[in-house]
N, C-alpha and C positions, 0 to 999 in steps of 0.2 A: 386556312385563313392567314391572312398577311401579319407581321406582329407591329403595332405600332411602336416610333420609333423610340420613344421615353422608354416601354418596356423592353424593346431589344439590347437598346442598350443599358441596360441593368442590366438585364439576363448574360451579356457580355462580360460584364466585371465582375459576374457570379463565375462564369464558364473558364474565366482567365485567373482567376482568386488561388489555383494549385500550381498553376503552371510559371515555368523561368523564363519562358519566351515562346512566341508566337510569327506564323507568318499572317501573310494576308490570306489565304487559300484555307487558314482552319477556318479564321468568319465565315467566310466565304461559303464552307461546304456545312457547319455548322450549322448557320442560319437563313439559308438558302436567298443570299444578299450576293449582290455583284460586284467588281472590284472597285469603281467608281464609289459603290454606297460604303462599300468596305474601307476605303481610304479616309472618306468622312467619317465614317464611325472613330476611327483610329483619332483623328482629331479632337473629335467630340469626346472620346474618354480623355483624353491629354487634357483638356480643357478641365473635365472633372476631377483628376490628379490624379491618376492612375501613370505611375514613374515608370518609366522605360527610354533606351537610348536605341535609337539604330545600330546595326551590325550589317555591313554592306558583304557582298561577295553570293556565292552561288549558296552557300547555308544560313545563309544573313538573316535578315528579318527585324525581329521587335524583342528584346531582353529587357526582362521586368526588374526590376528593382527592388528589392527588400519590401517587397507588396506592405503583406499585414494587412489584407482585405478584409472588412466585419463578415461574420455571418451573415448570411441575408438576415433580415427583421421587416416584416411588414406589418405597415401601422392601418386605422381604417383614417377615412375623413376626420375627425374631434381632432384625433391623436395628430396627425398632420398639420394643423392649423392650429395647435399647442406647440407642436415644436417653432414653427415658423414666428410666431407670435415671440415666445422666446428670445427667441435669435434677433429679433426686431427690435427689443428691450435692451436686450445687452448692449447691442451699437451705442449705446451713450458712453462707456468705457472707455477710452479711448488709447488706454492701458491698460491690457490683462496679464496672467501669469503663463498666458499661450503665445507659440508664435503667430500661430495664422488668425487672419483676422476671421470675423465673424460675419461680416459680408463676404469671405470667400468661401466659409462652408457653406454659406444662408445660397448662392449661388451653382456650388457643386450640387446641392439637395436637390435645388429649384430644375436642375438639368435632368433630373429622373425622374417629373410627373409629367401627366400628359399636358399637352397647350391648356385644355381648355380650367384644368386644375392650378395650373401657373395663372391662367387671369386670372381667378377667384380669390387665390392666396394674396394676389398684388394689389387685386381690390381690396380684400379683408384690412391688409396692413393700410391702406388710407383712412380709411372707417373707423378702426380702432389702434388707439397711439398709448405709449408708455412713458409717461414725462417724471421726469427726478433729476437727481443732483450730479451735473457732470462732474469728473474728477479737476479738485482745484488746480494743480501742477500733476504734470507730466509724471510718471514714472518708468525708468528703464532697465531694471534689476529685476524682478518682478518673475523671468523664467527660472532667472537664476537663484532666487529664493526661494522659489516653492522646490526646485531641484535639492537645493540642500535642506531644507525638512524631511524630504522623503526618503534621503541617504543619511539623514542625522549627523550631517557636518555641521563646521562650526565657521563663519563667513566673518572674513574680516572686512573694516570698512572704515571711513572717515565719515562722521555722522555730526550737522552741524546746526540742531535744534536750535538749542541753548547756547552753545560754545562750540565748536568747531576741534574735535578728538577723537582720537582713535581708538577703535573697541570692536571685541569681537563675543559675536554672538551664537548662541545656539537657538534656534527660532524654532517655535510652536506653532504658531498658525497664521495664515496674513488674511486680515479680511478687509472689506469696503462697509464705509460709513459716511455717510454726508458729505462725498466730495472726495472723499479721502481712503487711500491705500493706509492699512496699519498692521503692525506684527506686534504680536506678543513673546517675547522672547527673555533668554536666560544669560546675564552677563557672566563668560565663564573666568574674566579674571577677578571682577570684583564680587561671584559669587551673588547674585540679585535679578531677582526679577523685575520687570520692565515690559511697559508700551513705546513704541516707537514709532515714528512716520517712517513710510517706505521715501516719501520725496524730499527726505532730508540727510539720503543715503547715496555718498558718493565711493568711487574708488573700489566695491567691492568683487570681492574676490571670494570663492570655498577653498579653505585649505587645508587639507591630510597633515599633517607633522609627526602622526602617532601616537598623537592626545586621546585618550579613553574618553569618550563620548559620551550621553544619557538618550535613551531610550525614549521616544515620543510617549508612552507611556507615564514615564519618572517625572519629564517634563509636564504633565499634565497635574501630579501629585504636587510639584510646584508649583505652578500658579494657584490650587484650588489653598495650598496653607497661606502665599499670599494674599489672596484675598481675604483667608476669616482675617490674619492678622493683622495687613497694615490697614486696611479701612475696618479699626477700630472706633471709631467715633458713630453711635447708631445714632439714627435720623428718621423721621415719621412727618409727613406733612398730608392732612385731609384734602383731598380733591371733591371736583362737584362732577356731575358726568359727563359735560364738556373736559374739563382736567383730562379726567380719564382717557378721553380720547387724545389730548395731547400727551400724555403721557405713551399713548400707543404705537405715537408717530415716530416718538423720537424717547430712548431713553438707554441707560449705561448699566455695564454691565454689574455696578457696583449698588443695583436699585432695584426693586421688583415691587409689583401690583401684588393690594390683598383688599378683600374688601369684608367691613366688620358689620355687619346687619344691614347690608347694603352699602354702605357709604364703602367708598373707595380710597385706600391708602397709598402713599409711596412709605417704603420700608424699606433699609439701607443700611451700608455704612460708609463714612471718608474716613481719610487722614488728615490732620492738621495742618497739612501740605497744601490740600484740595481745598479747602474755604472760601478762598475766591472764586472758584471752578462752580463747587454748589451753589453759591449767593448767582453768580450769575447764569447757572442752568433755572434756577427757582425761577427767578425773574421771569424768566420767556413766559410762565403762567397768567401771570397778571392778577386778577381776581377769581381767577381759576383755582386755585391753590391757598392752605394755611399752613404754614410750620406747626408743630406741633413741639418739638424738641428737635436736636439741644436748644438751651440758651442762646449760646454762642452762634449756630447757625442763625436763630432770630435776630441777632441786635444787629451782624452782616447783612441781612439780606434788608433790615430796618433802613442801615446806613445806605447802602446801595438806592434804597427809593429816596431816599433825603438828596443823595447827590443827584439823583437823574431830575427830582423836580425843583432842582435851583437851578436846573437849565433853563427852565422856562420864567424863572422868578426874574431873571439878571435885565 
C-alpha cells in the first residue's frame, strides 16, 4: 500500500535523523518513490527545516548539518489540537526568548499531518481564539538573557527606568505579565535584589572577566530572604467573591489568597516604597474589596478615592 505523503515524509526525517548526507537514490530505493517525487520530497523537508547544503560532483549529493533530529513522538487527535491551540496563543508575543518564530514551527508541525487533519486544525483555530495582553514595547535581548541565566553569567547593560545607568546584573528568571517582559535579578555591584523591565534594557552584553558567579540555586535563596524582608509592612484587605475573582486575574507576587470561614482574603506584605503601588492596585477593586490594615494603607487608598472624585466635583 502506497504511503501517504504527510507520513512519508515523516518517516524520511525519521530515516535521515542518523545519517551526515544522503543522495537521491537512498529515498528512492527506501521508499520506493521516483526521482521526480524524490526531488520534491527534498524540498518539502527543506521547507520543514531539515539543514543541509548540496555537494556537487560524482559523490555529491545532500550533507546534513548538525541535525539534532527529536525522537519520533507521536501524539493521538486531543494531544494534536493541544499543541496547535498552543502555538496559536502564543502568537500574540511578538517577542520571545526564541529565535524562531512560532508561526514557523506552528507551519513545520502543520507539514506532517495528513490534508484532511490540516483542514480541521485550521478550522478548529477560527472557532476557538486566545485573546490577552500584547507586549506593550518591543523587546530585543530576550535570547540573550535567558542564555545568560542558563550559563549563570553576569550581563552588562544600560538600563533607563528611572534614570538612564549602567549596571550589571546577575538574572533569575524573565517572565511575561500584562504586556510586559520582566527579570528578577541580582545587582552584583551594589549587592541587591531587584525587578526590572526587559524594554528598558539597552546595550547589553554577557561578560566572563573571571568574576565568581552565584549558582541559580543561591539566587533563588536570594530573592526568597528578599521578599520576607523588604516587604515588611503586612496588609489584609476582605474581598467579596467577585473580588476574588479579580483578584485571580490579576495579582503580585508580594500577595496571596486565604479565605477564613469562607470570606476571601488578600494577605501580603509592601515596603514603604510601594504605597503608591498598593493604593493604586486596591483601587482597581472598586466596592469589591475592604482594607483591613495597616492604617496607613487605608488613609492612601482614602485619599486616592477623595482625589479621583473631585474630578467629577470640578
Amino acid at each position: 500500500m502506497l504511503m501517504k505523503k504527510a507520513e512519508r515524509l515523516n518517516q524520511e526525517l525519521i530515516f535521515l535523523g542518523n545519517k551526515q548526507g544522503f543522495q537521491l537514490k537512498d529515498l528512492m530505493e527506501e521508499f520506493q518513490i521516483s526521482k521526480r517525487t524524490a526531488l520534491r520530497d527534498v524540498e518539502e523537508l527543506e521547507a520543514m527545516g531539515l539543514p543541509f547544503y548540496t555537494e556537487n560532483g560524482r559523490y555529491g549529493g545532500y550533507k546534513l548539518i548538525n541535525q539534532g533530529l527529536w525522537t519520533p513522538v507521536y501524539f493521538n487527535d486531543e494531544e494534536i489540537e493541544a499543541i496547535f491551540f498552543a502555538l496559536d496563543a502564543l502568537k500574540l508575543l511578538s517577542s520571545t526568548p526564541f529565535e524562531k518564530s512560532y508561526r514557523h514551527v506552528r507551519q513545520k508541525l502543520s507539514a506532517t499531518l495528513p490534508e484532511s487533519q490540516q483542514e480541521y486544525i485550521s478550522k478548529m483555530l477560527t472557532v476557538v481564539n486566545f485573546y490577552g495582553i500584547a507586549p506593550v514595547s518591543k523587546v530585543t535581548d530576550l535570547k540573550l538573557l535567558m542564555t545568560a541565566i542558563l550559563s549563570e553569567k553576569i550581563v552588562k547593560m544600560t538600563y533607563s527606568q528611572y534614570k538612564i545607568q549602567e549596571i550589571e546584573l546577575q538574572i533569575y528568571e524573565i517572565f511575561y505579565r500584562n504586556g510586559l517582559w520582566i527579570c528578577s535579578a541580582y545587582d552584583v555591584n551594589h549587592e541587591k535584589w531587584g525587578t526590572y523591565r526587559c524594554d528598558y534594557m539597552f546595550n547589553v552584553e554577557m561578560i566572563d572577566d573571571g568574576r565568581q558567579t552565584k549558582k541559580l540555586s543561591e539566587l533563588k535563596k536570594i530573592q526568597d530572604i528578599y521578599e520576607k524582608e523588604y516587604h515588611n509592612i503586612p496588609f489584609r484587605c476582605r474581598l467579596t467573591e467577585f473580588g476574588k475573582e479579580l483578584y485571580l486575574k490579576h495579582h503580585y507576587p508580594n500577595m496571596q489568597l486565604e479565605e477564613v470561614a469562607g470570606i476571601p482574603y488578600i494577605i501580603g506584605g509592601y515596603h514603604a516604597d510601594e504605597l503608591d503601588y498598593m493604593t493604586h492596585y486596591l483601587c482597581s477593586y472598586g466596592n469589591q474589596m475592604v482594607i483591613e490594615e495597616p492604617q496607613e494603607l487605608i488613609e492612601s487608598y482614602v485619599k486616592q478615592l477623595t482625589e479621583m472624585k473631585a474630578v467629577y466635583q470640578e
